[in-house]
N, CA and C of each residue as an Amber inpcrd file, in Angstrom:
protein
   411
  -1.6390000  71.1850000 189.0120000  -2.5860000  71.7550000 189.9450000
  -2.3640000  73.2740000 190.0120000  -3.4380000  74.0280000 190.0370000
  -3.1430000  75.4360000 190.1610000  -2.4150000  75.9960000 191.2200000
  -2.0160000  77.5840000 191.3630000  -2.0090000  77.5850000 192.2080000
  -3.4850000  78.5580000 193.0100000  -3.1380000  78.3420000 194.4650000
  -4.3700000  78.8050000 195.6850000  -3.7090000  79.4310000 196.6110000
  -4.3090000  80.4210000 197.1420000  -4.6640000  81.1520000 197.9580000
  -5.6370000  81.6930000 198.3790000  -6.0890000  81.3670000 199.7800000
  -7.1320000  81.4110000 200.2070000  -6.7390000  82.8280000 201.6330000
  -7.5570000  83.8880000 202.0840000  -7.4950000  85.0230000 202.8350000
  -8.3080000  85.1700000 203.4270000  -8.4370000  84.8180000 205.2430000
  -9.4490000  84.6520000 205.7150000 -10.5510000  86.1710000 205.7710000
 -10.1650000  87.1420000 205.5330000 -10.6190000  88.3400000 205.0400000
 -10.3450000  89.0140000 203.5310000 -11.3610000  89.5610000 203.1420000
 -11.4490000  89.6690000 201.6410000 -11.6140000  91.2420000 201.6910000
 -11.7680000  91.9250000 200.5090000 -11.4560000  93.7230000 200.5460000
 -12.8260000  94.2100000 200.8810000 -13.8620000  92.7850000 200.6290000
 -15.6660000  93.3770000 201.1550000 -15.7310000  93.5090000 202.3350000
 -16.5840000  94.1360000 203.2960000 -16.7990000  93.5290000 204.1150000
 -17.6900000  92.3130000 204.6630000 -17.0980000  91.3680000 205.6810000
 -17.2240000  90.1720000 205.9070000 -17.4370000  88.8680000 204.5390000
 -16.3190000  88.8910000 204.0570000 -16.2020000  88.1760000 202.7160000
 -14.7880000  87.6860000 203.2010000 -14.1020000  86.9380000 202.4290000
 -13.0860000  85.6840000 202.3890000 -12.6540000  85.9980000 200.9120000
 -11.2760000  85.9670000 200.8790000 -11.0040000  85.9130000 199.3540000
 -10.2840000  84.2440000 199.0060000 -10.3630000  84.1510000 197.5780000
 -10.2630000  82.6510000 197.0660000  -9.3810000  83.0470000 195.9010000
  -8.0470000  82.8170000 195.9770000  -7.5040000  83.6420000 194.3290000
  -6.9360000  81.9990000 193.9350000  -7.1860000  81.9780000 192.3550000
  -7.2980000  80.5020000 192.0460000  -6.0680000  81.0410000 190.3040000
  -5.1890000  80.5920000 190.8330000  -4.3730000  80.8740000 189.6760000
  -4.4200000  82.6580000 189.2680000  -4.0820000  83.6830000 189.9700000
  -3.9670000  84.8260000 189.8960000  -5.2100000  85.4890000 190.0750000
  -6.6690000  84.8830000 189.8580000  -7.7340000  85.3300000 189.6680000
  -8.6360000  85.4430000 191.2530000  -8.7890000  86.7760000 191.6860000
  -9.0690000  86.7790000 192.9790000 -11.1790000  86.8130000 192.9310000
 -11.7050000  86.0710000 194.0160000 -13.1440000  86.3890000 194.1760000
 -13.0400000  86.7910000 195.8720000 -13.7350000  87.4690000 196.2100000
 -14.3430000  87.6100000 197.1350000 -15.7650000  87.2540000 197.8660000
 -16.0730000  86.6670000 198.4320000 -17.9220000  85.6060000 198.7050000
 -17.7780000  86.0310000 199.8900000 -19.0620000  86.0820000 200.4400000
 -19.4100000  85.9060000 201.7570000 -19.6030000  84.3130000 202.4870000
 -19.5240000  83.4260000 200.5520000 -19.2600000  81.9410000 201.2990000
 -18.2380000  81.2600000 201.5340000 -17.1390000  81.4380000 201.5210000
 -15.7620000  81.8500000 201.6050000 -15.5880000  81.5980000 203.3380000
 -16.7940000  82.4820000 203.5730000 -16.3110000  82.5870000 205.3170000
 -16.6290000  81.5490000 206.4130000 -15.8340000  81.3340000 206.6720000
 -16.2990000  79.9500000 208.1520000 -15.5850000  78.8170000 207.5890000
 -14.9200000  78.8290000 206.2470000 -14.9580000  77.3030000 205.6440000
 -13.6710000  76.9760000 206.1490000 -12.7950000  77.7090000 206.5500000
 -11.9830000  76.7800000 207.6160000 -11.6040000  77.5350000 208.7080000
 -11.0590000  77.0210000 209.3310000 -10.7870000  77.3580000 211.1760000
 -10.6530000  78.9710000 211.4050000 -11.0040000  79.5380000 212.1430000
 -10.9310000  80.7320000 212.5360000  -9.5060000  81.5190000 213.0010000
  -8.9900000  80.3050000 213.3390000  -7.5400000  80.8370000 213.5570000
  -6.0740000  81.2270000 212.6920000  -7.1330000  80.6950000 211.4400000
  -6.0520000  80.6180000 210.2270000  -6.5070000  81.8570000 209.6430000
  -5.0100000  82.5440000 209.0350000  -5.3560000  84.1270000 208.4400000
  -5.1040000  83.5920000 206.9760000  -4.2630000  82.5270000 206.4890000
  -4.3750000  82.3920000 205.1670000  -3.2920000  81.0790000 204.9960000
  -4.0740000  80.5960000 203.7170000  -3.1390000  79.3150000 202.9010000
  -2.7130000  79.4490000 202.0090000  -1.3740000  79.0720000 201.6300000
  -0.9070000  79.3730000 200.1960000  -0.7610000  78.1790000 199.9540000
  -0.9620000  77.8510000 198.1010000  -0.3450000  76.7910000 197.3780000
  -0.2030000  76.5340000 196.3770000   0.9340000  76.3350000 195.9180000
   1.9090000  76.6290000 194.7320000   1.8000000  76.1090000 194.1360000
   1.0320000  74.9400000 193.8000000   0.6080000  73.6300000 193.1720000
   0.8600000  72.6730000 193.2210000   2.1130000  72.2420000 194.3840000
   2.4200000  71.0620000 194.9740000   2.7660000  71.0000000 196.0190000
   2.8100000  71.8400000 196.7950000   2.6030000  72.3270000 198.5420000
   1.9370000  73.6030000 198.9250000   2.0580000  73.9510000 199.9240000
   1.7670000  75.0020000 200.0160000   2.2470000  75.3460000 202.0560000
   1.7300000  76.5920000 202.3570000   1.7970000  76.9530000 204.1430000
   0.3260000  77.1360000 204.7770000  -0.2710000  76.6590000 205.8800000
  -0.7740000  77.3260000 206.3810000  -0.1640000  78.7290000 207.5460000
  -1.3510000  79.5810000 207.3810000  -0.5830000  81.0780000 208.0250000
  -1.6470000  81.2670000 209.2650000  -1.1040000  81.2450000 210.3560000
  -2.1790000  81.6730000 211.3250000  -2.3550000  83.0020000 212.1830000
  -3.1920000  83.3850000 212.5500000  -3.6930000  84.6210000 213.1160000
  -2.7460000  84.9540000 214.7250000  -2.6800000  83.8210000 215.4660000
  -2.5090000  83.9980000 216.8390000  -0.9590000  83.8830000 216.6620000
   0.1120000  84.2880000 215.6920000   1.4120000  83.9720000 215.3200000
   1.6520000  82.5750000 216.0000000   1.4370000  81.7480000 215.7340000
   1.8180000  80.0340000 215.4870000   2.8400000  80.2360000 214.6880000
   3.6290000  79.1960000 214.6410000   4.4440000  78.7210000 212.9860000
   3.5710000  78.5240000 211.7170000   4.1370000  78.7350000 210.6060000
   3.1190000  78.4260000 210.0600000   3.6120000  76.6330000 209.9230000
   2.2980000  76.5380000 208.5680000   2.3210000  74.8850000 208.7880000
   2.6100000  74.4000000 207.2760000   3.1160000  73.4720000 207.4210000
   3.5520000  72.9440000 205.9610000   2.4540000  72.0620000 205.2590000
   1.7770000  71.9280000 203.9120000   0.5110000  70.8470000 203.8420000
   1.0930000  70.5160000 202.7810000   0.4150000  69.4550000 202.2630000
   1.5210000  68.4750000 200.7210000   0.0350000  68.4490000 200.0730000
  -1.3080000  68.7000000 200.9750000  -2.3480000  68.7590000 200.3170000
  -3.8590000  69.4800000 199.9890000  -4.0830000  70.0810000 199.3430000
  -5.1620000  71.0910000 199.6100000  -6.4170000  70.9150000 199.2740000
  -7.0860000  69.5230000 198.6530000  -7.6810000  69.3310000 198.2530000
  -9.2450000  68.8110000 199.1200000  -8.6880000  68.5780000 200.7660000
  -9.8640000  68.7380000 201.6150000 -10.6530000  70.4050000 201.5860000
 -10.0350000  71.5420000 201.2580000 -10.4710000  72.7050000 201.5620000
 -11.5090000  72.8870000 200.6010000 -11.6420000  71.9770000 199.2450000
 -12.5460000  72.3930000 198.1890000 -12.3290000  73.7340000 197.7720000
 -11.1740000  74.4480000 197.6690000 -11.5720000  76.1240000 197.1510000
 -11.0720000  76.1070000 195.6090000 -11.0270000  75.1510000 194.6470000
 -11.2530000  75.1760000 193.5350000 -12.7830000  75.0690000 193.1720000
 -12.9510000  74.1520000 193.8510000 -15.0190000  74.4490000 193.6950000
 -15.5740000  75.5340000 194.1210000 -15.2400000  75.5660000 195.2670000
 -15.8630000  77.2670000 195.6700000 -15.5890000  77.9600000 194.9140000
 -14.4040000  78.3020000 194.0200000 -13.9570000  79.5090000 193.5350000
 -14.8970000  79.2450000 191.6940000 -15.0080000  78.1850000 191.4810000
 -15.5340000  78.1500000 189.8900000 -16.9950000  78.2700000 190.1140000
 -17.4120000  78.0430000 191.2350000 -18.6240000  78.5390000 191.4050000
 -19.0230000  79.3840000 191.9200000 -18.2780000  80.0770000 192.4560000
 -18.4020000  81.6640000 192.6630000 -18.2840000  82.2770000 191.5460000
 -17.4160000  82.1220000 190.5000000 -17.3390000  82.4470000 188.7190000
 -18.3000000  82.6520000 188.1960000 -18.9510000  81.3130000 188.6700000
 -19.9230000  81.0820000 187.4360000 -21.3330000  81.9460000 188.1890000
 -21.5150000  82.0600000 189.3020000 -22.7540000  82.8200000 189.6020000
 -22.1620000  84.4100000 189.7500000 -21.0360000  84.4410000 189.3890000
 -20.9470000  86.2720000 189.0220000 -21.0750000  86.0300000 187.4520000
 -20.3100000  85.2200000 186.8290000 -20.4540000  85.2630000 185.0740000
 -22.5800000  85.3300000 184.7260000 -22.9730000  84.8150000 185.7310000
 -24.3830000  84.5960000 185.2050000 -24.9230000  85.5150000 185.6950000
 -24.6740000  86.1120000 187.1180000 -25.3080000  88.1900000 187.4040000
 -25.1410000  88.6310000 185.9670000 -24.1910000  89.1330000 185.6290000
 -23.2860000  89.5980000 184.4600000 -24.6780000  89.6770000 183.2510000
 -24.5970000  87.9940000 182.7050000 -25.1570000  87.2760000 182.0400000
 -27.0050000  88.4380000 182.1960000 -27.1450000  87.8950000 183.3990000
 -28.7210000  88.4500000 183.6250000 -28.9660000  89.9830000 183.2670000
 -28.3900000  90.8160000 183.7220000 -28.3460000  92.0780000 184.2540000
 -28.2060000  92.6220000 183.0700000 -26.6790000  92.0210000 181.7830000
 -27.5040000  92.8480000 180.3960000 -28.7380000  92.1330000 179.6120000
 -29.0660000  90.9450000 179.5890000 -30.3810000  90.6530000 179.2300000
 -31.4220000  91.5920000 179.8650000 -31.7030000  91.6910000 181.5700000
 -32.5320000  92.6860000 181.7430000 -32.4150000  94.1430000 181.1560000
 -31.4000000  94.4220000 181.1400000 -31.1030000  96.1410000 180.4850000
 -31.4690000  96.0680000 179.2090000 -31.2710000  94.7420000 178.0810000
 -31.6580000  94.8490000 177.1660000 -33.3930000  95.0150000 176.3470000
 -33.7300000  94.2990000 177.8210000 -35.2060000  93.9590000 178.0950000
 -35.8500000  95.0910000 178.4230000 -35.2260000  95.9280000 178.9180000
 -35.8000000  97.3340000 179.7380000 -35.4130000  98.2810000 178.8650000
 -35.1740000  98.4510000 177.4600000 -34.7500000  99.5070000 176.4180000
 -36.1500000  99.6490000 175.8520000 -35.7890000 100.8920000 175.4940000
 -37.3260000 101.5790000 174.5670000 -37.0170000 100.9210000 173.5750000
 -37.8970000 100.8970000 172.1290000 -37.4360000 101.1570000 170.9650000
 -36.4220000 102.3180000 170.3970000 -36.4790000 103.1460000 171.3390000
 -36.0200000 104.6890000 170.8730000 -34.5160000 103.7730000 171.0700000
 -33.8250000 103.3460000 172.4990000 -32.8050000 103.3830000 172.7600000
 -32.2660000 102.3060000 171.9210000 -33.0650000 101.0850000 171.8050000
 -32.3730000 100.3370000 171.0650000 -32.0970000 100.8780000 169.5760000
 -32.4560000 102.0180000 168.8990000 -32.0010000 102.2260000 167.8170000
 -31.2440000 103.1430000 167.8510000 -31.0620000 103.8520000 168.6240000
 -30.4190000 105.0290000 168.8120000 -28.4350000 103.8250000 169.2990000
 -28.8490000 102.7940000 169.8350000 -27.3580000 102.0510000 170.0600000
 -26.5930000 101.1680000 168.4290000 -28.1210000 100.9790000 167.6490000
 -27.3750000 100.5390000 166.6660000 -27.0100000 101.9600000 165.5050000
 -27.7570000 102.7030000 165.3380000 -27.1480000 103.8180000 164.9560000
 -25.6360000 103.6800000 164.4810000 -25.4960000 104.0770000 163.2000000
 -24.1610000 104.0810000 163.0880000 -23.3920000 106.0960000 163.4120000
 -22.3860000 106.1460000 163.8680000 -22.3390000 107.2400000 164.3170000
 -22.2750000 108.4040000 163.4200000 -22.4100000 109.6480000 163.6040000
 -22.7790000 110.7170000 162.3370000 -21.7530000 110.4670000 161.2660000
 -20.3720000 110.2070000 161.6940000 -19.6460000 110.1340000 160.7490000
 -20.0050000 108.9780000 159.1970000 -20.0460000 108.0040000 159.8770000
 -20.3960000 107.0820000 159.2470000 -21.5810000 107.1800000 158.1480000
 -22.5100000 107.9100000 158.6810000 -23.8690000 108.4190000 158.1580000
 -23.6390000 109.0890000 156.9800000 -22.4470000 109.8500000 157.7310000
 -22.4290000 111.3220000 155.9440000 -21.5960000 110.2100000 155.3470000
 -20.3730000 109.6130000 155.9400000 -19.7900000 109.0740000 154.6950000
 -20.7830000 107.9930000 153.6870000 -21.3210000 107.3750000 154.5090000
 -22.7570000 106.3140000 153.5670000 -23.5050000 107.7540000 152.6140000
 -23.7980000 108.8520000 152.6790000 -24.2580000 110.0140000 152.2040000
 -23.6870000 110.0600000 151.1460000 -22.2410000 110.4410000 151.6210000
 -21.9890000 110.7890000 150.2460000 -21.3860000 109.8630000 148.7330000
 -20.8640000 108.5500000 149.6880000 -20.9240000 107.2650000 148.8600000
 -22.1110000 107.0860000 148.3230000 -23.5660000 106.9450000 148.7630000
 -24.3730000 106.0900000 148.5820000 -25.5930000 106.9020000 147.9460000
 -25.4480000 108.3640000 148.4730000 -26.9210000 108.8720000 148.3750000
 -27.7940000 109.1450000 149.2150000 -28.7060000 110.0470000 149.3490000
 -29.3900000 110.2200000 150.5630000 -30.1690000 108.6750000 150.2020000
 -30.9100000 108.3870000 148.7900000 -31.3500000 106.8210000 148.8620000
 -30.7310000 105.7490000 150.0500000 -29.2750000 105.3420000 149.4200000
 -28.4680000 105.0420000 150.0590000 -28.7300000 105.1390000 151.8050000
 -28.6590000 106.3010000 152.0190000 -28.4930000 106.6970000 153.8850000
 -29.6270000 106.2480000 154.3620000 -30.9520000 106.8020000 153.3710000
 -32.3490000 106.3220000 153.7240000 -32.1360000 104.6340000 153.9210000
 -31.5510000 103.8190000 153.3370000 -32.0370000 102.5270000 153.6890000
 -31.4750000 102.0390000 154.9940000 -30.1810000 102.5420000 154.9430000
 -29.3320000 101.8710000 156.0390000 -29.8770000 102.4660000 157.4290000
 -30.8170000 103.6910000 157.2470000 -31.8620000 103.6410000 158.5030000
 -33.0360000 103.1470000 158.7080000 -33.4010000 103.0950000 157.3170000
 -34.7340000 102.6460000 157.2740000 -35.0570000 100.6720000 158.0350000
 -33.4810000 100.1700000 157.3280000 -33.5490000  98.6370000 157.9840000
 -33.4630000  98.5850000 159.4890000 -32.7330000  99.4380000 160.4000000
 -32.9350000  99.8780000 161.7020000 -34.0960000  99.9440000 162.6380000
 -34.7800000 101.1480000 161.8240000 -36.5540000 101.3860000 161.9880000
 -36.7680000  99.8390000 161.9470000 -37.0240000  99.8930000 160.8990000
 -37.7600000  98.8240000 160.6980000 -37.5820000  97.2100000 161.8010000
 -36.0690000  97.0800000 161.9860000 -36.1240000  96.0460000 163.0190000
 -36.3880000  96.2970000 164.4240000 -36.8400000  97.8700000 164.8430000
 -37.1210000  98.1900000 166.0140000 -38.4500000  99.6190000 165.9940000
 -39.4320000  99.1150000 165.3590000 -40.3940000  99.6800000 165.1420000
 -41.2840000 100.3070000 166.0550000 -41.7530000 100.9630000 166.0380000
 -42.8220000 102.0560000 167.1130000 -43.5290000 101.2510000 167.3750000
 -43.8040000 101.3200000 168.8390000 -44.7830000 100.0570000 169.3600000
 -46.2880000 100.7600000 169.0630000
């Protein structure tokens, strides 16, 4: 079992952090999901403490698996991995022709050395296939 730690405040504001084997998220859904009085749970992968706010003792648990914050936390993953996911599809979507060739571009260096290996022939093609896969609308 991994280990968890759960922080009833996270570095956002009003967010909860969920760190699931070293890997920390921060959600705003995170928050409320357990008692208000608790500042944080640790667990090591076969126990763990609860830690509370109002200095209580803390508390000893043998189990963490009512809290669900392995689910919360892989699905908090997966809807930041898929922002991620979206956001360069849109950027890719939102490029001129100009920019998209100007990114495959190989850089000047590269250019003269194809130059002087190849020929201006040579240089001509290896732009010309470029153009050509990102053509003037």
């Amino acid at each position: 079992m991994p280990k968890i730690t759960y922080i009833y405040e996270g570095e956002e504001p009003n967010t909860a952090r969920i760190i699931v084997d070293g890997e920390p998220i921060d959600s705003t859904n995170f928050v409320g999901t357990v008692d208000s009085n608790i500042h944080a749970i640790q667990w090591d992968g076969t126990s763990g403490e609860i830690e509370y706010k109002d200095g209580s003792p803390n508390t000893t648990i043998s189990d963490i698996s009512s809290y669900g914050f392995e689910t919360a936390h892989a699905t908090a993953k997966q809807a930041i991995e898929d922002a991620e996911i979206k956001a360069e599809a849109d950027r890719v979507a939102n490029m001129t022709y100009v920019d998209k060739r100007e990114q495959e571009y190989p850089p000047i260096e590269e250019q003269l050395d194809d130059i002087f290996h190849n020929g201006i022939d040579g240089w001509k093609s290896t732009i010309n296939a470029i153009k050509n896969k990102y053509p003037k609308p």
